[in-house]
N, CA, C and O of each residue as an XYZ file, in Angstrom:
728
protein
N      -9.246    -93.889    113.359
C      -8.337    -94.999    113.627
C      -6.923    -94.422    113.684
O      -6.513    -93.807    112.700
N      -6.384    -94.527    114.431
C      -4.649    -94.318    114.998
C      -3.645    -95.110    113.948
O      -3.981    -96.180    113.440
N      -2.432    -94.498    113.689
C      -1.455    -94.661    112.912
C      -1.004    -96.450    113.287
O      -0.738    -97.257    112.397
N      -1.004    -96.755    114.647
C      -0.614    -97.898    115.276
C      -1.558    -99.044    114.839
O      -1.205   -100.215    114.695
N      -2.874    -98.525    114.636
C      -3.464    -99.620    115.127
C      -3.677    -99.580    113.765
O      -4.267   -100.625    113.489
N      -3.504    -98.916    112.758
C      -3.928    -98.950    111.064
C      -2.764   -100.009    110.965
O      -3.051   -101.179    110.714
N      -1.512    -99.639    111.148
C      -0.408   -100.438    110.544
C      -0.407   -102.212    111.413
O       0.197   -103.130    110.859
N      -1.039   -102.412    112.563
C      -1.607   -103.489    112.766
C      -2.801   -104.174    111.654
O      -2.659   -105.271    111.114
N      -3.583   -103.572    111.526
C      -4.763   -103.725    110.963
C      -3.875   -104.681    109.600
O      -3.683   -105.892    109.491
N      -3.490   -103.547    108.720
C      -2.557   -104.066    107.069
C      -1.435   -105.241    107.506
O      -0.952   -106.056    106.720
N      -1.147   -105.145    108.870
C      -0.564   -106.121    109.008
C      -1.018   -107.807    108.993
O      -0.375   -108.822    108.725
N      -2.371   -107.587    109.394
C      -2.731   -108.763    109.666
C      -3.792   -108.894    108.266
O      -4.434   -109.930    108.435
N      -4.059   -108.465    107.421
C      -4.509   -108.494    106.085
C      -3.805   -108.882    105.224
O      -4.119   -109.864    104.552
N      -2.576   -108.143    105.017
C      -1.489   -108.882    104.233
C      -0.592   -109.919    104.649
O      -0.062   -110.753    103.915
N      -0.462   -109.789    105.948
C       0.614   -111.361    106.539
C       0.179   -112.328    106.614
O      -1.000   -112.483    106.295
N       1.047   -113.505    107.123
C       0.417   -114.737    106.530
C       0.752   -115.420    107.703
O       1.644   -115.099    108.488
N       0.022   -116.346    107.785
C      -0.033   -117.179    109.276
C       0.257   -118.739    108.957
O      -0.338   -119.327    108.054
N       1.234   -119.358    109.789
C       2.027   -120.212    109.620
C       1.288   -121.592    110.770
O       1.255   -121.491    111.997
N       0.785   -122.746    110.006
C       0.270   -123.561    110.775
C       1.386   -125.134    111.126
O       1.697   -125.930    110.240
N       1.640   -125.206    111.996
C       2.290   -126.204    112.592
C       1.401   -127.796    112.416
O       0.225   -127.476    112.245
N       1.484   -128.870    112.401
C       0.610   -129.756    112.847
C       1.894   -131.186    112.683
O       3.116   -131.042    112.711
N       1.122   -132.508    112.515
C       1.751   -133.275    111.959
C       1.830   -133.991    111.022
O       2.452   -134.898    111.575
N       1.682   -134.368    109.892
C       1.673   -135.049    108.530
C       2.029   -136.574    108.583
O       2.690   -137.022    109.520
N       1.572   -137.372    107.544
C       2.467   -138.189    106.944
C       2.739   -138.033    105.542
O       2.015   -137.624    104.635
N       4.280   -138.562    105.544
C       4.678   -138.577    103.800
C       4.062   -139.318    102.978
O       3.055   -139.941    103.312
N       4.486   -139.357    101.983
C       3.454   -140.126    100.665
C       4.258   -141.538    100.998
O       3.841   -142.479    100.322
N       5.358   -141.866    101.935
C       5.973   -142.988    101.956
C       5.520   -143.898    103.416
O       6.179   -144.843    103.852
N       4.102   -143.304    104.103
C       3.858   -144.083    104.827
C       4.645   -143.589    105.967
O       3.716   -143.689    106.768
N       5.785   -143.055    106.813
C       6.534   -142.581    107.515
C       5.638   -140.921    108.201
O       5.287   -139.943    107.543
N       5.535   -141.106    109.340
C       4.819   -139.928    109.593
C       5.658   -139.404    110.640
O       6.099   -139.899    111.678
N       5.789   -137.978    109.956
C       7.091   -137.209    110.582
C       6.046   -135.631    111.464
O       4.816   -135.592    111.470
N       6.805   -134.719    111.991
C       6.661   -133.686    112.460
C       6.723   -132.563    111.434
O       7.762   -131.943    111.205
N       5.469   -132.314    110.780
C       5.762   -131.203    109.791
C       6.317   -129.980    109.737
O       5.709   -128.990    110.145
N       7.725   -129.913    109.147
C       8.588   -128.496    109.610
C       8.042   -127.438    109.641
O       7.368   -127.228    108.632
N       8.035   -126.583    110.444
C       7.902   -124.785    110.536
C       7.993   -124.423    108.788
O       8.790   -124.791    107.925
N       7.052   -123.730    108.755
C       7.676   -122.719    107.167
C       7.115   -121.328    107.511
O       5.885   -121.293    107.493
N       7.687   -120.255    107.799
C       7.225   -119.247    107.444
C       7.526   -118.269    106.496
O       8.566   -117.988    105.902
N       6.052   -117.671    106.476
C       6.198   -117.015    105.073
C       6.947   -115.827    105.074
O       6.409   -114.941    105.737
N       8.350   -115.420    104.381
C       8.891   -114.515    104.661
C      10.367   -115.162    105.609
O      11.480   -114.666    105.433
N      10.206   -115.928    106.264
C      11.221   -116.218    106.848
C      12.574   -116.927    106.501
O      13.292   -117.523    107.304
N      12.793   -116.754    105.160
C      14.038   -117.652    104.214
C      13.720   -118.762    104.321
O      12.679   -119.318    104.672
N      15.067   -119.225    103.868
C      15.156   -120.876    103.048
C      15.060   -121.632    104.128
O      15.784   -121.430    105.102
N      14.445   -122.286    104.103
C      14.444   -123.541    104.651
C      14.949   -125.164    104.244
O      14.310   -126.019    103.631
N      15.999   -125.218    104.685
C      16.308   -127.057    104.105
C      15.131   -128.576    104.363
O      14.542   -129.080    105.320
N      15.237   -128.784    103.231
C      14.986   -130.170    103.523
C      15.888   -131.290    102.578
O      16.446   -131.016    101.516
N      15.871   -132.667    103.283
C      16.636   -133.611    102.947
C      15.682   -135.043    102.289
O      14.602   -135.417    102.745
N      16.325   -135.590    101.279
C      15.205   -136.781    100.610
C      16.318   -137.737    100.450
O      17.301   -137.058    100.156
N      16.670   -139.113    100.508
C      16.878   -140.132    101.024
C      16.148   -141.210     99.734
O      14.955   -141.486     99.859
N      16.765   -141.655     98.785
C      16.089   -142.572     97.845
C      15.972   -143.851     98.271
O      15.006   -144.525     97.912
N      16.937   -144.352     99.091
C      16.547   -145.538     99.980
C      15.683   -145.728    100.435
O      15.481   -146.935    100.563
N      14.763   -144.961    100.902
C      13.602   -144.877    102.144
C      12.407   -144.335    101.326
O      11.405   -145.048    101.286
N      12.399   -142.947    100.553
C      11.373   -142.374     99.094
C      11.942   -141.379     98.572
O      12.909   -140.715     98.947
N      11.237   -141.305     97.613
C      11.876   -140.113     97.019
C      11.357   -138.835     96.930
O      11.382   -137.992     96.033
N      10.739   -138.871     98.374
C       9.828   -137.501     98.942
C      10.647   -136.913    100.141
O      11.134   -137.757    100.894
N      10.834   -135.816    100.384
C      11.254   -135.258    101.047
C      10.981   -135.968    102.805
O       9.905   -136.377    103.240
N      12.107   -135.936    103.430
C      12.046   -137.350    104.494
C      11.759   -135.578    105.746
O      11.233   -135.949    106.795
N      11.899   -134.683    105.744
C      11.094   -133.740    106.730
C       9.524   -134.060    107.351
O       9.047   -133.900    108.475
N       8.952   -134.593    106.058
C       7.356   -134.398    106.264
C       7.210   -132.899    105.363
O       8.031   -132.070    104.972
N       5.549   -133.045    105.254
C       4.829   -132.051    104.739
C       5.253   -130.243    105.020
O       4.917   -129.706    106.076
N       5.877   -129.607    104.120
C       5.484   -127.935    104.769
C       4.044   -128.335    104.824
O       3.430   -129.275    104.321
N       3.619   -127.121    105.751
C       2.537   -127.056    105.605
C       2.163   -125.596    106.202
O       2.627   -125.437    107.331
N       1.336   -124.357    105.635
C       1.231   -123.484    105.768
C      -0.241   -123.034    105.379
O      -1.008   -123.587    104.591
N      -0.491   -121.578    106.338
C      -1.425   -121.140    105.633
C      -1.309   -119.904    105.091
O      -0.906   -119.107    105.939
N      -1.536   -119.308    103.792
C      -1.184   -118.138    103.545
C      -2.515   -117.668    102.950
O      -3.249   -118.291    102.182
N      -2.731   -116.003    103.645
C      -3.724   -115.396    103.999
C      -4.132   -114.792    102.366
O      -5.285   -114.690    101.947
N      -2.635   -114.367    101.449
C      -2.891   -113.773    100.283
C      -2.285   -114.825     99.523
O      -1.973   -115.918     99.996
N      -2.124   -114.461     98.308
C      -0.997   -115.103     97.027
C       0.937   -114.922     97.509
O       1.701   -113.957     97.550
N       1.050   -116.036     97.725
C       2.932   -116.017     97.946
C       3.615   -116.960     96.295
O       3.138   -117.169     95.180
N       4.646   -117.224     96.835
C       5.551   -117.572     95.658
C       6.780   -118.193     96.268
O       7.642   -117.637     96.947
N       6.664   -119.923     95.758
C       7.206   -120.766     96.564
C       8.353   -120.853     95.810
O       8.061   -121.426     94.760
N       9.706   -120.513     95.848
C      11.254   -120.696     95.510
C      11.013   -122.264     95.916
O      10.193   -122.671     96.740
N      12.113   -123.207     94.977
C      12.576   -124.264     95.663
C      14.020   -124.200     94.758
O      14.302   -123.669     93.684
N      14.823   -125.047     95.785
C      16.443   -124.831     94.540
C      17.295   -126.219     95.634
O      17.163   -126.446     96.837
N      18.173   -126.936     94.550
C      18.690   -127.853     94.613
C      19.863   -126.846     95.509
O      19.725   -125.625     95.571
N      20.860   -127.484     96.084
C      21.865   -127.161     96.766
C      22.931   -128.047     97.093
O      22.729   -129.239     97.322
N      24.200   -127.450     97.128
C      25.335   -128.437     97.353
C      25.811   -128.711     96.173
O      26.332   -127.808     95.518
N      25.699   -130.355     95.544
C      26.508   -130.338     94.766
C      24.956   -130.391     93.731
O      23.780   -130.515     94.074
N      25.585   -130.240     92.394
C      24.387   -129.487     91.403
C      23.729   -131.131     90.955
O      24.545   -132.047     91.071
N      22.685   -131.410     90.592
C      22.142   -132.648     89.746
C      21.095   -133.296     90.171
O      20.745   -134.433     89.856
N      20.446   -132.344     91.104
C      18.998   -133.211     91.887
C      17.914   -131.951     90.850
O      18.192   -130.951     90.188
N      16.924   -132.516     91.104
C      15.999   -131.832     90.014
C      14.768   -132.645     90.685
O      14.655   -133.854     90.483
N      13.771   -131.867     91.561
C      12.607   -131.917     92.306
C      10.960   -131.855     91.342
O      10.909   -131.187     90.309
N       9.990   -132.460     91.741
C       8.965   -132.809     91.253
C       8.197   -131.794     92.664
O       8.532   -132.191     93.779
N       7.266   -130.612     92.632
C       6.858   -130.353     93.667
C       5.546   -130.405     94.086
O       5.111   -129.614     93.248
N       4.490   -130.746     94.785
C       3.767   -131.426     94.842
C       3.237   -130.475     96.313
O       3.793   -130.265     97.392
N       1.747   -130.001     95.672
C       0.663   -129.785     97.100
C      -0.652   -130.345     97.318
O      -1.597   -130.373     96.530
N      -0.573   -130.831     98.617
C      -1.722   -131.963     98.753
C      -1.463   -133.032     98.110
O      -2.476   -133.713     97.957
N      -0.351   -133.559     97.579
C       0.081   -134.494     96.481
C      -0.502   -134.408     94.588
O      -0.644   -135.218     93.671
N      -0.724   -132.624     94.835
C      -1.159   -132.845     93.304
C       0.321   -131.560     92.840
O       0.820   -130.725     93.594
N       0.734   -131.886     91.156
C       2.208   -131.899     91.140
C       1.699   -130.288     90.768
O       0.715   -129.859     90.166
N       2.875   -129.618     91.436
C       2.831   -127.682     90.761
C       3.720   -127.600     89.575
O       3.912   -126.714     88.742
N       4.248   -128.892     89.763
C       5.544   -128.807     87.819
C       7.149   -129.466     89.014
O       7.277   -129.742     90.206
N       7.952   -129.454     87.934
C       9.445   -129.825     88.144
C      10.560   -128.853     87.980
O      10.794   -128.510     86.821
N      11.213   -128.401     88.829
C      12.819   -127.661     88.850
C      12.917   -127.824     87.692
O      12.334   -128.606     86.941
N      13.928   -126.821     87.451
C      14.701   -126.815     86.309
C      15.541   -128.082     85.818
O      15.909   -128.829     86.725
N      15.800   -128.336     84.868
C      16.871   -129.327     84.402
C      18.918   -128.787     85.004
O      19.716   -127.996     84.500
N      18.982   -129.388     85.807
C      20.613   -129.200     86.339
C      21.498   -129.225     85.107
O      21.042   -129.095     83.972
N      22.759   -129.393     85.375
C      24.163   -129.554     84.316
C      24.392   -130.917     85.215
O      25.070   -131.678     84.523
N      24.099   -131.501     86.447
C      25.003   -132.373     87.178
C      26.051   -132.815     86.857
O      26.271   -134.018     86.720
N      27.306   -131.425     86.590
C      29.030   -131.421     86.580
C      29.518   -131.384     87.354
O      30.712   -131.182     87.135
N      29.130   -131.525     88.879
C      29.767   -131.862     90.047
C      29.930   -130.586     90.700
O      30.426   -130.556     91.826
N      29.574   -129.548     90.127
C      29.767   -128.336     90.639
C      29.215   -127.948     92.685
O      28.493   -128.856     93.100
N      29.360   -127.362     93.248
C      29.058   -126.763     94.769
C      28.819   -125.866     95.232
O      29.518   -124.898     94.930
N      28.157   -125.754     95.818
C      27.758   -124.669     96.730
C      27.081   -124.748     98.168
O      26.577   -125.864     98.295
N      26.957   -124.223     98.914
C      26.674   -124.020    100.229
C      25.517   -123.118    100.201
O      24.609   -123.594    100.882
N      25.198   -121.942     99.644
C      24.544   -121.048     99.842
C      22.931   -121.370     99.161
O      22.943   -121.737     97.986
N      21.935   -121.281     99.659
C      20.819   -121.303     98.280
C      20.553   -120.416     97.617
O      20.335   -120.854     96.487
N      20.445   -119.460     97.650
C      20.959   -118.127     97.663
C      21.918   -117.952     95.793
O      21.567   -117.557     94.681
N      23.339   -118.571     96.462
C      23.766   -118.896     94.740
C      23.240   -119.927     94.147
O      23.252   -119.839     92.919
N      22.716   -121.011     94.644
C      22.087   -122.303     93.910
C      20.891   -121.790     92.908
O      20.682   -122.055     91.724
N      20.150   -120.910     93.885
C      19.029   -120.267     93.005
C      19.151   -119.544     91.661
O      18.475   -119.699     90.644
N      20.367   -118.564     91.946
C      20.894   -117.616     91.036
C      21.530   -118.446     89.721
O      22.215   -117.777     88.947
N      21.388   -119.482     89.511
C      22.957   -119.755     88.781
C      22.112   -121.225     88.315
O      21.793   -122.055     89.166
N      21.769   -121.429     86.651
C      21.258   -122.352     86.238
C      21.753   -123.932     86.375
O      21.071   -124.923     86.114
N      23.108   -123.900     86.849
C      23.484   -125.270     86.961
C      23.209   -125.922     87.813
O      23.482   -127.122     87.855
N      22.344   -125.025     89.077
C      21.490   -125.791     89.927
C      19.943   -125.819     89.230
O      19.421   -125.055     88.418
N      19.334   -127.308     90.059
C      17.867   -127.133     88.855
C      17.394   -125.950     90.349
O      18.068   -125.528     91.289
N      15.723   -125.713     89.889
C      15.091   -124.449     90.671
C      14.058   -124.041     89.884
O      14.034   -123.987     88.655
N      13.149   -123.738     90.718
C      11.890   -123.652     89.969
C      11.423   -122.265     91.163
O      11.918   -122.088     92.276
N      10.407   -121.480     90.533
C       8.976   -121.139     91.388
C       7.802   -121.115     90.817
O       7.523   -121.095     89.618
N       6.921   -121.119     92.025
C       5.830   -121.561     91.921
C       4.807   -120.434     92.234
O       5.219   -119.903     93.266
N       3.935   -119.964     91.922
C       2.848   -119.104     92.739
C       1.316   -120.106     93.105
O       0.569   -120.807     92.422
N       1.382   -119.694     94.585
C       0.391   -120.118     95.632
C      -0.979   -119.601     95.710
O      -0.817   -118.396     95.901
N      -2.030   -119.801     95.675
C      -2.931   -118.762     96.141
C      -3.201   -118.908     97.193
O      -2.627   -119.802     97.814
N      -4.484   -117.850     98.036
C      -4.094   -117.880     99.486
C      -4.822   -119.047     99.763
O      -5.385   -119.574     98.804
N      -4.931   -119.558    100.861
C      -5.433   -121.231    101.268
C      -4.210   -121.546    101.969
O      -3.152   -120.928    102.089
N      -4.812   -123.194    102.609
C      -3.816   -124.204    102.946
C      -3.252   -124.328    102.064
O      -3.670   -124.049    100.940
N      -1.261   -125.140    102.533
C      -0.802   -125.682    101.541
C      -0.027   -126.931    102.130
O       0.014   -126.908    103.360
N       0.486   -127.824    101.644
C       1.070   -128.837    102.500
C       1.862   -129.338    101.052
O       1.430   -129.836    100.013
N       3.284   -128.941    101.528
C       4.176   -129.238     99.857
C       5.313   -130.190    100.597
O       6.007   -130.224    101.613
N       5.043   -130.894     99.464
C       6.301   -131.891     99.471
C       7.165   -131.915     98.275
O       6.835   -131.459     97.180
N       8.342   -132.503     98.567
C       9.417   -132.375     97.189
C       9.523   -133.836     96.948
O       9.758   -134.627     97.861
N       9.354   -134.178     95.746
C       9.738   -135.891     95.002
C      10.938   -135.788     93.801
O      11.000   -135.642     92.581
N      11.861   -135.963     94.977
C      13.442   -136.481     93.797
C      13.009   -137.234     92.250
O      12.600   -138.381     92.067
N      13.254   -136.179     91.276
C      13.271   -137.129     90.190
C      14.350   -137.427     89.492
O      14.385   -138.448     88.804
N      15.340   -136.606     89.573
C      16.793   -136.783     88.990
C      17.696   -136.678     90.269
O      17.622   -135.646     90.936
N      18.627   -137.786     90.685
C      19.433   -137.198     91.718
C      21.280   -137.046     91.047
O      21.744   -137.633     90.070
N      21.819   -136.308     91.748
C      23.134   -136.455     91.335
C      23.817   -137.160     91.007
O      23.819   -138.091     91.813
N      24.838   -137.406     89.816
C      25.519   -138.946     89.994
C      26.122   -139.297     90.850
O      26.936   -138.565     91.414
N      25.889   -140.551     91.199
C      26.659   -141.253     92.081
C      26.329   -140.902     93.509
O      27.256   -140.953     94.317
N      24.928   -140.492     93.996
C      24.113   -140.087     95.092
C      22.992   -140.259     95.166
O      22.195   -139.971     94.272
N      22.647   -140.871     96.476
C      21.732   -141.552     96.716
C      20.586   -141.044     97.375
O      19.468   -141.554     97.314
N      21.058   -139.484     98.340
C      20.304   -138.857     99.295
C      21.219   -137.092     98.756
O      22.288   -136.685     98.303
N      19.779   -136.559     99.250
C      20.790   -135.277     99.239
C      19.893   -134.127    100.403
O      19.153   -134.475    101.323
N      20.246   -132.749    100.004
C      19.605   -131.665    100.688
C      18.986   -130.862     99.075
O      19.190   -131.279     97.935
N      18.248   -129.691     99.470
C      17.476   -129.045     98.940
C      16.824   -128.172    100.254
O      16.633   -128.453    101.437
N      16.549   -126.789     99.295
C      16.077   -125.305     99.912
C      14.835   -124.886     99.280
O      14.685   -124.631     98.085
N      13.786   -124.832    100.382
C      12.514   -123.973     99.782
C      11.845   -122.865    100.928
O      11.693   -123.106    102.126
N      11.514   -121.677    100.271
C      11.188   -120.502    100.867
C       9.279   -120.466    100.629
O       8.513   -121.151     99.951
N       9.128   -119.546    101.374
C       7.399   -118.734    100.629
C       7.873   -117.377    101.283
O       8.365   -117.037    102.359
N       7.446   -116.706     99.987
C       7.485   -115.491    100.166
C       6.239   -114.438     99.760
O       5.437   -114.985     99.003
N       5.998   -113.450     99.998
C       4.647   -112.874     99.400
C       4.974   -112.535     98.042
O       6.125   -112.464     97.611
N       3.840   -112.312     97.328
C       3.934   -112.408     95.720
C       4.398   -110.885     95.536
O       3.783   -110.079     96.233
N       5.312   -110.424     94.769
C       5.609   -109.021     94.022
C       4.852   -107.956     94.530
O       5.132   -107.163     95.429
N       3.617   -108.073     93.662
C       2.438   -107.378     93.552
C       1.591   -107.620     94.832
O       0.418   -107.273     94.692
N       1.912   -108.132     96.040
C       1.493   -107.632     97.471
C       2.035   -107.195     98.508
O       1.588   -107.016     99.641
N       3.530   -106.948     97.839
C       4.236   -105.914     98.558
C       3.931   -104.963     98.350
O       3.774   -104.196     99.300
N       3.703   -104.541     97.101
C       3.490   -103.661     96.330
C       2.145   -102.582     96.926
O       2.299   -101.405     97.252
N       1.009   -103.254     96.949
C      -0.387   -103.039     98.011
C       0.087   -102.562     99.186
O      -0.236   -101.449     99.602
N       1.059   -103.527     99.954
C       1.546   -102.892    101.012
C       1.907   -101.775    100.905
O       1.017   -100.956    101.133
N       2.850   -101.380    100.651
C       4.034   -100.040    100.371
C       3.038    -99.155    100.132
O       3.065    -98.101    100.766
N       2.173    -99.348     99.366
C       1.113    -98.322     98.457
C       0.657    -97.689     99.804
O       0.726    -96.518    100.176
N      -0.005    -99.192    100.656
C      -1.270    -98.772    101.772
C      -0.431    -97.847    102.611
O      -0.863    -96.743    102.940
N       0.635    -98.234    102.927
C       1.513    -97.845    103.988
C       1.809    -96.529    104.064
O       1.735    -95.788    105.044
N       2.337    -96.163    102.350
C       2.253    -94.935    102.495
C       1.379    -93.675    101.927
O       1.611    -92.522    101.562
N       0.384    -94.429    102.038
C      -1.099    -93.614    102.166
C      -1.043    -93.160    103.437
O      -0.918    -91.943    103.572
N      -1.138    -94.228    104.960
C      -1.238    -94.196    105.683
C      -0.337    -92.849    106.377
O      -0.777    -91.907    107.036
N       0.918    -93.115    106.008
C       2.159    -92.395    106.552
C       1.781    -90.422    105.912
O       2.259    -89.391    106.386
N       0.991    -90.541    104.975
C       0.456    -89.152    104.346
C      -0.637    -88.900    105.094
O      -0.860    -87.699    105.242
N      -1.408    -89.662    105.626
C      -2.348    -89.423    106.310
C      -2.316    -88.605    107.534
O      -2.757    -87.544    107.975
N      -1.491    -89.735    107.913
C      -1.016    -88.826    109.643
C       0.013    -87.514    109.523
O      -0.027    -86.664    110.412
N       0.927    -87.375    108.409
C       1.557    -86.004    108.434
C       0.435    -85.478    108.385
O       0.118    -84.785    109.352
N      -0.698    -85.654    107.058
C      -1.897    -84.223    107.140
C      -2.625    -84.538    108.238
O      -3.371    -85.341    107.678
N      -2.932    -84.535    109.175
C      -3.572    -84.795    110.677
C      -3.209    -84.301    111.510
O      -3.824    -83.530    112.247
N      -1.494    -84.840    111.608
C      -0.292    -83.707    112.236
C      -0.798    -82.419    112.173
O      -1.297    -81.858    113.148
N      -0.652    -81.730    110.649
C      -0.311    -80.209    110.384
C      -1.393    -79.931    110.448
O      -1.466    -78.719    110.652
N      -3.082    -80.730    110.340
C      -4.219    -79.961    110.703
C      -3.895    -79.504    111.594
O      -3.567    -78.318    111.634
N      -3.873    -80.550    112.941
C      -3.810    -80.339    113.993
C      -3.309    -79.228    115.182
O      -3.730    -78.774    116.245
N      -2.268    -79.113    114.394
C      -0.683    -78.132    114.732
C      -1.821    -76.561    113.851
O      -2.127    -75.670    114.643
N      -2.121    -76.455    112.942
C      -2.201    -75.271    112.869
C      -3.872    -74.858    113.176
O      -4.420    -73.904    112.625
N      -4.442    -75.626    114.005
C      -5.435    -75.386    114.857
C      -5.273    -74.734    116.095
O      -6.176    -73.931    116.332
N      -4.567    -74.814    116.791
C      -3.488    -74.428    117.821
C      -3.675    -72.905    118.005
O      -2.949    -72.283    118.780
């Protein structure tokens, strides 16, 4: 087997494949279930307490081939604190916020920095279809935004890197057989 077609091969063993479809929310409203891919950063979504207190996107919905690890983190101003939920059964709740009015733009610092709430989660591989349910919102706010990622778990990068550079030792010794056959 060729260097190309090995690093295809681990590619499609360890990556994860991203299913599109359409959902409805737990509020009866049936939306276009957003893109999530795994690996591909934060993704926003927005929840609306007027209307539910489920994320008004619709369902992520994904399939991941191994074990990932779902980030979610409040954003903007600090005091929303998420209930997260796959297939509608709950994975636990964000962290508890400070809601001192504090801001940010980035999820990135929202994540980093306890005065936003934020949680993760680990996935195993399977379908997943996650929704977020507002349980604390900011004072004096009614709707807000929120950021959630999937990413592969630690320990299957880790496999990767390993396989990879097995692989990458492989073909130098193949090389220098080769070369000093000559």
């Amino acid at each position: 087997m060729n260097f190309s077609k090995s690093l295809v091969l681990i590619c499609t063993l360890f990556g994860s494949i991203v299913s599109i479809g359409s959902g409805q929310t737990s509020n009866g409203v049936i939306a276009a279930d957003p893109p999530l891919t795994i690996g591909g950063g934060w993704q926003q979504f927005n929840w609306h307490l007027s209307i539910s207190p489920t994320n008004s996107d619709g369902a992520f919905t994904f399939t991941a081939v191994s074990l990932v690890q779902l980030d979610v983190t409040d954003a903007h101003i600090d005091g929303d604190r998420f209930q997260v939920l796959d297939f509608g059964v709950s994975l636990g709740l964000t962290s508890v916020p400070t809601d001192d009015g504090s801001w940010t733009n980035t999820p990135d610092a929202a994540f980093a920095d306890p005065r936003w709430s934020s949680g993760t989660f680990l996935l195993e591989a399977g379908e997943h279809s996650i929704e977020l349910m507002t349980v604390q919102a900011a004072t004096g706010f009614t709707d807000g935004t929120g950021y959630l990622r999937v990413v592969p778990e630690p320990s299957t990068w880790a496999v990767v890197a390993a396989t990879f550079g097995g692989l990458l030792m492989m073909r130098k010794r193949t090389k220098k057989d080769g070369n000093s056959r000559s």
